[in-house]
N, C-alpha and C positions, 0 to 999 in steps of 0.2 A: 393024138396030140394035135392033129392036122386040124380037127372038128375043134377042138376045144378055145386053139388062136381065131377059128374063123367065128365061134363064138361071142370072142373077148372083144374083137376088129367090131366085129357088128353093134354091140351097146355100145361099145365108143366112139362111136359114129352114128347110134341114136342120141346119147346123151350131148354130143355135141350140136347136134338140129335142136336140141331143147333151149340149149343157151341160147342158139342163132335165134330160135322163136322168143327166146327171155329179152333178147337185147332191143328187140320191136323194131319199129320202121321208123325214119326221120319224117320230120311234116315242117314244111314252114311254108307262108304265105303270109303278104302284105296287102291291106287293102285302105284305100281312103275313111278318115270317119265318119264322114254324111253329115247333112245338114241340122240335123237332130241333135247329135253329139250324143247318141244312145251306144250300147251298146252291150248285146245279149250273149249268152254262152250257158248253153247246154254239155253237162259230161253224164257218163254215169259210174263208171269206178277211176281208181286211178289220183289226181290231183288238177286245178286248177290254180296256177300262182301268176297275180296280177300286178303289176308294177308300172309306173307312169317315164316318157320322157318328152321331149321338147318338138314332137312329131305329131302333125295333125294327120297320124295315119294308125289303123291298130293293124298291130305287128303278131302273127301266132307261133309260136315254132313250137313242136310236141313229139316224145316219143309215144309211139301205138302200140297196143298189144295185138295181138295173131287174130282176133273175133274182130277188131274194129274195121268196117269196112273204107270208112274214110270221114274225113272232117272236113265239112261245106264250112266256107266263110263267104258270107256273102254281103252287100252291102244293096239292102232297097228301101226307094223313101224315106233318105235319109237315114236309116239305124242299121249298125251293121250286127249280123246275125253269127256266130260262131256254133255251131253243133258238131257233135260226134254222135255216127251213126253207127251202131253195130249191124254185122251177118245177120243176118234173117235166119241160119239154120243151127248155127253151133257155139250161139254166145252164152249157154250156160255151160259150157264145158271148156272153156278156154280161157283166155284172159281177155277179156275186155277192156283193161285200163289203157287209158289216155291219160299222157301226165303233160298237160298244157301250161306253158309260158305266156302270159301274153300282156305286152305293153301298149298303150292306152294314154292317150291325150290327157294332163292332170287332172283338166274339169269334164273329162267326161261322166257320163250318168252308167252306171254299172248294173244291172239285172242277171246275177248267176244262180241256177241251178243243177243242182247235182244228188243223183241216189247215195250213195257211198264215198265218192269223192272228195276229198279234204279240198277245201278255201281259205287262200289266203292273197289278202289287199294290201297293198301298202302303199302310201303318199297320195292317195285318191282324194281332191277337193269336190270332184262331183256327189250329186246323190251316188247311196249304195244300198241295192238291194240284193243278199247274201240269201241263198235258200241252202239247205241238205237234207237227205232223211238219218243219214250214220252216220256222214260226216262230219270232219270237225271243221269250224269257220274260226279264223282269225283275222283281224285287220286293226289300223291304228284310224284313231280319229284326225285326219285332215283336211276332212268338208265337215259341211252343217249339216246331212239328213242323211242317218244309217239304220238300215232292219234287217238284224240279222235272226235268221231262225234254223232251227234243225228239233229233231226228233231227240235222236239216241245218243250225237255228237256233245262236244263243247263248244263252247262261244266264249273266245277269247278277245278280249278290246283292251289295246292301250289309247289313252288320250293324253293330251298335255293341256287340259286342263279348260281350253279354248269351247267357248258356249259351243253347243251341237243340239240336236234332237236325236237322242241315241233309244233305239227299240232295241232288245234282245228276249229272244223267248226259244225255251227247248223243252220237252217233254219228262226225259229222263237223265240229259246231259248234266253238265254244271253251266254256269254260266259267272266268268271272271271279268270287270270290269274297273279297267285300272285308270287315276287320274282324270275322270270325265268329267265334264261342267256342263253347265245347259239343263236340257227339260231329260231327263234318264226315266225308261220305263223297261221294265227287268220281267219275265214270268218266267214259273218251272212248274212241271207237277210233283213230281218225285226228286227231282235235280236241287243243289245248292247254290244260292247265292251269292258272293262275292263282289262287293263295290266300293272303291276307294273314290272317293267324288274329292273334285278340288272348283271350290265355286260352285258347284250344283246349282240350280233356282228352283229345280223341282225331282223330287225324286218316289216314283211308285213303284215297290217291290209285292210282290205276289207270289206264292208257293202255297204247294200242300203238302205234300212232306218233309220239305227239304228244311235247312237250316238260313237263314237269312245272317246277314254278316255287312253293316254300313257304318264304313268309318270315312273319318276326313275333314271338310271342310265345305259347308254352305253359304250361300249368298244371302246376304243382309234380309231379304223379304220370302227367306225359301221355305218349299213345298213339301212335306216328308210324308208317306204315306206308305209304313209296312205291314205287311201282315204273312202270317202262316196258321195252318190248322194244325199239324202238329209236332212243327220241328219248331224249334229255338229262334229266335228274332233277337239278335247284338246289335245295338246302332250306339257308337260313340263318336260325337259331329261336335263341332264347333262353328257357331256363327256369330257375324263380328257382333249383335246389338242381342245375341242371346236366342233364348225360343219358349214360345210355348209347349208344352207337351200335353199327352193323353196317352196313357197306357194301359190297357186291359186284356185280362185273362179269364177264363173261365177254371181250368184248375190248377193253369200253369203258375208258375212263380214269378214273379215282379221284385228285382232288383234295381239297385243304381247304387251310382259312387259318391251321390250328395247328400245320403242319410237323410232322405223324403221318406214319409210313412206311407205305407199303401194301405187305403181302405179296403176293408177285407168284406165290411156286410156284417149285417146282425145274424144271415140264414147261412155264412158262406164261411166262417171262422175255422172251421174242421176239415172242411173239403176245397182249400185251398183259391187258388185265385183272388182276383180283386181288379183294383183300379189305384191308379197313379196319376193323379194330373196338376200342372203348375205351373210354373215359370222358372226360366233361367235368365237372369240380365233382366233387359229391356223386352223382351218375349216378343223381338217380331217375327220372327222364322215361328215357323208351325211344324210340331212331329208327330204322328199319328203312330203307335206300335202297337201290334195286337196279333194273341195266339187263344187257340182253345186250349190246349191242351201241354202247348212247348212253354219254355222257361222264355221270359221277356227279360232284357239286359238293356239300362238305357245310363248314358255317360256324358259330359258333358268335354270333355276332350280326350 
């Protein structure tokens, strides 16, 4: 009986070193932002979440996992540097997450990268440049220049609306882009597209498998440029003086909601596809939509 409590005593008092090693190490540090107004951050699993306040100083606090050996914040020549460095001997066998906070001057310039790390930004007016390879990136549009990218992750953007230069590109992720204006440029290979534009002036979307999906509202002289090789392309927009279009397919289908005929070709009548093109309105906006092989769907509100 004696062995069997000394037993029981002993896993519960390993299992309880596991929490102490789950609950990780406190980090904080403050440092001035440099004369640059840059400001860099390296993670590699774990989280990265960035928020703005009334401080010309960036602020880090973060819990650590058990492999992180520590996290340099440094400030030279102007740009301050944030990294998490793991162990050298046992970081594939432990946790390596770092889950960092860190607040940030509103117009600072933002440079994150991270392997597996989720990002996420909010109220940032500076430039933003968003990296991951599995991670997911999220942020709202409150400056003019965003490029977010990841591999395997999602890329999440709310805007309100306010012109930007918004870049979004991911391999296999999705890619959601909610209420954006300004010059929008969207890529996937395999991943979905998703864009609600409010104001747009220009919008280019690109995929290979995935499905394309643009609805909303463009600016009076705007730019539209979709395409996919074999998923589906839906664009229904509205612009105030109207637009031109041009729609084509190789075997996919060419729809719309204004009972326009699609020329189909003297050679192509049985094997599908064709072409679409015309005018809506006053046709100053320009739509460009085009699949090989996916259904095209084009709508006028």
């Amino acid at each position: 009986m004696n062995r069997k409590w000394t037993l029981l005593v002993a896993a519960l008092l390993s299992m309880a070193a596991v929490v102490a090693n789950a609950a990780g190490t406190s980090f904080s540090k403050q440092v001035q932002i440099g004369s640059q107004n840059r400001v860099l951050i390296s993670n590699i699993a774990g989280s990265v979440t960035i928020s703005t306040w009334d401080r010309k100083e960036v602020d880090v606090q973060g819990e650590l996992g058990d492999s992180v050996e520590r996290v340099d914040v440094r400030q030279d020549s102007g740009i301050v540097d944030v990294k998490v460095v793991l162990k050298d001997n046992d970081w594939m066998f432990r946790s390596g997450d770092a889950r960092l906070q860190i607040k940030v001057p509103t117009d600072a310039q933002i440079e994150a990268s991270t392997v597996s790390a989720s990002i996420s930004a909010n109220g940032l007016r500076g430039r933003q440049r968003l990296k991951s390879v599995s991670g997911d990136i999220r942020s709202d549009v409150a400056g003019m220049d965003l490029d977010l990218k990841t591999v395997s992750g999602r890329v999440d953007l709310i805007g309100s609306g306010t012109a930007a230069r918004v870049r979004a590109s991911t391999v296999s992720g999705t890619v959601t882009l909610s209420h954006v204006g300004g010059d929008v440029d969207a890529r996937a290979t395999s991943g979905d597209i998703d864009i609600d534009a409010q104001g747009a002036s220009g919008v280019h979307v690109s995929v290979v498998s995935g499905d394309i999906t643009l609805r909303g509202a463009l600016a009076r002289d705007a730019d539209v440029d979709a395409s996919s090789v074999s998923g589906r392309v839906k664009v229904a927009v509205q612009a105030p003086a109207g637009f031109n279009y041009d729609v084509n397919t190789f075997s996919g289908a060419i729809r719309n909601c204004f009972g326009a005929e699609v020329d189909r070709g003297d050679g192509r009548r049985n094997f599908g596809g064709g072409r679409l093109a015309g005018s809506r309105g006053e046709g100053k906006a320009t739509v460009r939509a085009r699949s090989h092989s996916g259904t095209v769907d084009l709508c006028d509100h």
